[in-house]
matplotlib code that plots the C-alpha trace (Angstrom):
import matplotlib.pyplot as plt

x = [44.2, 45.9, 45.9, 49.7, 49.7, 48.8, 46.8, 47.9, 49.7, 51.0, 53.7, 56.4, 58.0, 61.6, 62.4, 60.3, 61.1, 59.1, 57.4, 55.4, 53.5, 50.1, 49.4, 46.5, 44.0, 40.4, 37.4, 36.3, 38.2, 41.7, 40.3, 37.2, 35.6, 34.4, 33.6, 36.0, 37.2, 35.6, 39.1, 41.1, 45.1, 46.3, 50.3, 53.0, 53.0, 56.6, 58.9, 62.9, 62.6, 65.6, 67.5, 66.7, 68.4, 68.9, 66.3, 63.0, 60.9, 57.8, 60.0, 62.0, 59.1, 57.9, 61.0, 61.3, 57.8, 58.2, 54.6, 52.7, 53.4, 51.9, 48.8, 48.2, 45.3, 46.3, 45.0, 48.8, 52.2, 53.2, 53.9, 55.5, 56.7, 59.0, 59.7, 61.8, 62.7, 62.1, 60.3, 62.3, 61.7, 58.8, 57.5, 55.8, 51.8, 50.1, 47.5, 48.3, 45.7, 48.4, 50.9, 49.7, 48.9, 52.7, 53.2, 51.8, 53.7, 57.0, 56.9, 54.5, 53.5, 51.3, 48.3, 44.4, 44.4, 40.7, 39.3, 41.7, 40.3, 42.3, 42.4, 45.0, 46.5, 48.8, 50.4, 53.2, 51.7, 48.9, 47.9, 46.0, 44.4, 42.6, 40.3, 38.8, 36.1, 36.6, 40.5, 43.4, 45.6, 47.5, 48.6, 50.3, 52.3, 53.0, 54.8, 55.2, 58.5, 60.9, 64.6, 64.9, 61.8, 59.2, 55.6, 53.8, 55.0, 55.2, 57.1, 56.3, 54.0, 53.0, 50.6, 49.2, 49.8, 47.6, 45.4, 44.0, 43.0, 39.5, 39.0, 38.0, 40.8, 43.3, 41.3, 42.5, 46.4, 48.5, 48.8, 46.8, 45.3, 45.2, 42.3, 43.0, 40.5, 38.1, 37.6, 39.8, 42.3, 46.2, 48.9, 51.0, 53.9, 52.8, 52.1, 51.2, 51.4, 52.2, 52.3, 56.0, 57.3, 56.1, 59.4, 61.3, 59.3, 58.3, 54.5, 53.2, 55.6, 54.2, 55.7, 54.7, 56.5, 55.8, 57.2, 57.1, 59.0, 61.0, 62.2, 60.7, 60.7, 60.1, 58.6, 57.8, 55.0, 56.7, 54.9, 56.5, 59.9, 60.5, 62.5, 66.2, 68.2, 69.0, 66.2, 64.7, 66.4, 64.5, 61.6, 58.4, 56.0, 52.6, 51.1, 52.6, 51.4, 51.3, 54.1, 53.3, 53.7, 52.2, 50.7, 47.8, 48.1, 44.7, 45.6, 44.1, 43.6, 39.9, 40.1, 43.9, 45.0, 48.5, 50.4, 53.6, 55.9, 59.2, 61.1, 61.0, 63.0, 59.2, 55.5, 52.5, 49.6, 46.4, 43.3, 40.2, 41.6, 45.2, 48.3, 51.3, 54.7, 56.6, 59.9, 62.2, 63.5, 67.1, 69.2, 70.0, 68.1, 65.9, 64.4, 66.2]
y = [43.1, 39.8, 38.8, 38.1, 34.4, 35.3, 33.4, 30.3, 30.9, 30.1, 28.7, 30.2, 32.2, 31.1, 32.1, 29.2, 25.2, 23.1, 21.4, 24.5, 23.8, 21.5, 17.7, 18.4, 16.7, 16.4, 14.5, 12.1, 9.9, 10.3, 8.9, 10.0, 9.7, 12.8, 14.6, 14.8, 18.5, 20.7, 20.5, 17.2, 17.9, 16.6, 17.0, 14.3, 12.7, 12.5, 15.5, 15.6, 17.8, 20.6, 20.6, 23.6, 23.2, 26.4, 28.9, 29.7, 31.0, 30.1, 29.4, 27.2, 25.3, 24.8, 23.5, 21.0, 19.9, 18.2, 17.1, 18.0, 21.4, 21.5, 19.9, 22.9, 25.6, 27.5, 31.4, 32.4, 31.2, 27.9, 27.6, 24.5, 21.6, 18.6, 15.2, 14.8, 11.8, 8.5, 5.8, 2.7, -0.9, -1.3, 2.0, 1.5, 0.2, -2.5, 0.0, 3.7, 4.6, 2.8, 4.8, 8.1, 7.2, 6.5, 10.2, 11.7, 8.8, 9.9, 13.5, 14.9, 17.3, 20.3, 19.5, 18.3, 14.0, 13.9, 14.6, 13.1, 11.7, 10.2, 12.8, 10.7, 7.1, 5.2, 2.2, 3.4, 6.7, 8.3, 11.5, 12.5, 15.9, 17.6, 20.1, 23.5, 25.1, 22.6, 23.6, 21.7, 23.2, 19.9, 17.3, 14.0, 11.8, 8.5, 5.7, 2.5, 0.1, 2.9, 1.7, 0.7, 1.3, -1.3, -1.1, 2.4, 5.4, 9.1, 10.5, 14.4, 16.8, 20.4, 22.7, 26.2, 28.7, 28.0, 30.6, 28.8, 25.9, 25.4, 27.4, 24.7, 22.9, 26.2, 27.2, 24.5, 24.5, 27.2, 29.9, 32.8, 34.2, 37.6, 39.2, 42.4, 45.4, 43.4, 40.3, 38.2, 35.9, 37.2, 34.7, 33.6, 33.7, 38.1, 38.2, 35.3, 35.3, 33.0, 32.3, 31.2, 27.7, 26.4, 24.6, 27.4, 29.2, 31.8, 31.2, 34.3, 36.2, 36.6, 36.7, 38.5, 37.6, 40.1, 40.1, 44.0, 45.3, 42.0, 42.1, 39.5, 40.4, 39.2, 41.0, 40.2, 41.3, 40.7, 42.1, 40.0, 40.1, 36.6, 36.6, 36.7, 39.7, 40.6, 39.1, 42.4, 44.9, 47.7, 47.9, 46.8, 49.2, 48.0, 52.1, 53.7, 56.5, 55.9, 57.9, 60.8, 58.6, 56.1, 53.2, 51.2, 48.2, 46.9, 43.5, 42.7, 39.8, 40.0, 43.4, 43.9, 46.4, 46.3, 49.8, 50.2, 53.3, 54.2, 52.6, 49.3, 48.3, 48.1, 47.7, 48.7, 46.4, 49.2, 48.0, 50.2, 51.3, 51.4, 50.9, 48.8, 48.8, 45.6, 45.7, 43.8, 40.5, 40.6, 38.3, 34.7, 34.9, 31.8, 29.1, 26.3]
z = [-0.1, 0.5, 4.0, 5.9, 4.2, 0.9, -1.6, -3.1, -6.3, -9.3, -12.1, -14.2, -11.4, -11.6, -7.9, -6.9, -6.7, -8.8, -5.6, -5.9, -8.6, -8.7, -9.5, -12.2, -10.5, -11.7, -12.2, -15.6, -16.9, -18.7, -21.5, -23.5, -27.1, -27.3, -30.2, -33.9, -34.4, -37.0, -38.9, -36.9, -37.4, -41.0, -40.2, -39.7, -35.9, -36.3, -36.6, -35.6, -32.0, -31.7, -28.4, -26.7, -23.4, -21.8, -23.6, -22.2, -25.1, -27.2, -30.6, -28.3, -26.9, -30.1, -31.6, -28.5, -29.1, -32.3, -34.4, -30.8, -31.2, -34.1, -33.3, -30.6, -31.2, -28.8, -28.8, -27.9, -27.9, -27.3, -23.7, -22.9, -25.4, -25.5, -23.2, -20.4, -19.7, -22.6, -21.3, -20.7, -19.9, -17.8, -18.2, -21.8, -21.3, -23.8, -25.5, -26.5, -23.5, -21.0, -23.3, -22.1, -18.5, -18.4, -19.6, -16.9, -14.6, -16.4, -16.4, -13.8, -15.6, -14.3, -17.1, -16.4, -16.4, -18.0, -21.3, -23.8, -26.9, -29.4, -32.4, -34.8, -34.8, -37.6, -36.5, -34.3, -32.9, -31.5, -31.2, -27.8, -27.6, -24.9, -26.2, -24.6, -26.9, -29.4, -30.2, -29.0, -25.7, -25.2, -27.2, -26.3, -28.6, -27.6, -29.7, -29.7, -29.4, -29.7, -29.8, -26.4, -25.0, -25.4, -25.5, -25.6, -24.1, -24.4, -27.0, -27.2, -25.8, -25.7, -24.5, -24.5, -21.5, -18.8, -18.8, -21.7, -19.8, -18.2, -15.2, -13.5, -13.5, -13.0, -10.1, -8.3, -9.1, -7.2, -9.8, -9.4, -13.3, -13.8, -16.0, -18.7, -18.6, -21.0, -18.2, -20.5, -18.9, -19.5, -20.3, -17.0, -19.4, -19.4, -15.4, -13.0, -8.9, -6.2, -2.8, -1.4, -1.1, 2.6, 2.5, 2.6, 5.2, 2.4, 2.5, 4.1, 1.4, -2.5, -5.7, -9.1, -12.2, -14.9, -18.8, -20.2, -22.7, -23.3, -19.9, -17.4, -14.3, -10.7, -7.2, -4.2, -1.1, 2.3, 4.9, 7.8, 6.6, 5.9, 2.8, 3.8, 3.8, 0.2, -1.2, -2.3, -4.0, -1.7, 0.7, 0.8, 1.0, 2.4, 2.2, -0.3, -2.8, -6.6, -8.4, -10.8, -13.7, -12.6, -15.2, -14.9, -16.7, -16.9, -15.4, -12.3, -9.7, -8.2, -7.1, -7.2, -9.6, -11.0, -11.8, -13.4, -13.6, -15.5, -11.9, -12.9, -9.5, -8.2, -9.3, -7.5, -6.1, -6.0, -4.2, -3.6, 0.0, -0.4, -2.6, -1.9, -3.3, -4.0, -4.9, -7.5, -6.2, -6.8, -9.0, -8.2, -5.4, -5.0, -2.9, -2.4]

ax = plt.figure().add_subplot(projection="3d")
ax.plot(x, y, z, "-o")
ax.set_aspect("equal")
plt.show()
């Protein structure tokens, strides 16, 4: 069982600020040859993107992505897609290569910077892709001399949920992947975990975000009581006993088991010595 501090944890829990999340460090170089896929992508680099401010869904990340989206392999839903912010003047780089250094300069983004090879090119755009088994999990677009915004820069991008991503480089950002009964990893955008934000004093609570039933929905471990009041919509429980009805749902984190029952208000955190009950983190109630 977790110790008071919890482990480190994990992504697409909303309670959290985005300081939380990783840098996407790594080793090798951002840039490699590597080998042409089996079947390289054939489709436009240039697709009209759909604003989708305001939903938080895979058809909407998929829309916001644009011709990167479709370049994606990925084994599940889309997980994120789109671009931020547009480069502007003295942002853009000389070479396309410069052009996607400047994407992770411009958005930050929570993605491995090492192993792109260039998988398409036509005079304005390029296609980067970084590959895992030979398919594509994230793609870069980046353009060049948009109206505007000289030189090369990043244009669209997208990318499979994490749990797709080498375990190398997961391992080392703050999300905690769960496994199903099979060993296989599950989607964070189905169950992830995370230790609290240090800069709200949270970091010896934990949080599980969990989508069942199209309802996602977030819980927390808070065995010191450092969440404010309200936080939690009931009490944690750190020995509790599992209810008749009681659900195993075949996820588990090393040798954390997760149970479910009809109560949704809390889930259950089953280790070979005990069982812990961690209640439903109430609405609007977040880190600031």
């Amino acid at each position: 069982m977790r110790g008071g501090a919890g482990g480190q944890g994990a992504a697409a829990v909303v309670l959290l600020a985005a300081g939380a999340i990783g840098c996407g460090g790594g080793t090798g170089h951002l840039v490699v040859a590597g080998r042409p896929p089996a079947v390289p992508y054939g489709g436009p680099l240039h697709v009209p993107r759909r604003d989708t401010a305001g939903r938080d869904d895979p058809a909407s990340a998929k829309a916001a992505a644009g011709a990167a989206g479709l370049a994606l392999e990925c084994s599940g839903e889309v997980y994120s897609g789109g671009t931020r912010d547009p480069w502007s003047k003295g942002d853009g780089g000389r070479t396309p290569e410069e052009g996607l250094k400047a994407y992770f300069s411009v958005e930050q983004p929570d993605l491995p910077r090492y192993g792109y090879r260039v998988e398409r090119r036509d005079a304005q755009r390029v296609l980067f892709s970084f590959d895992v088994g030979g398919r594509t999990k994230v793609a870069v677009i980046v353009a060049r001399d948009q109206p505007g915004r000289p030189g090369w820069g990043p244009e669209t991008s997208a990318s499979c949920d994490p749990a797709e991503l080498p375990a190398s480089f997961t391992g080392k950002e703050p999300y905690e992947i769960w496994s199903d009964r099979a060993g296989h990893r599950v989607p964070v955008a189905k169950v992830n975990s995370t230790a609290g934000p240090a800069h709200c004093g949270w970091q010896q609570a934990h949080f599980l975000e969990l989508d069942e039933a199209a309802a996602d929905r977030l819980y927390a471990r808070d065995p010191e009581g450092v969440l404010p009041p309200g936080t939690l919509t009931s009490r944690y429980e750190g020995d509790a006993t599992l209810p008749a009805d009681a659900r195993d749902t075949g996820y588990h984190w090393h040798d954390e088991e997760l149970w479910t029952s009809a109560d949704t208000s809390k889930v259950y955190v089953r280790t070979s010595d005990r069982v812990e009950a961690w209640p439903a983190v109430a609405p609007d109630h977040a880190c600031q």
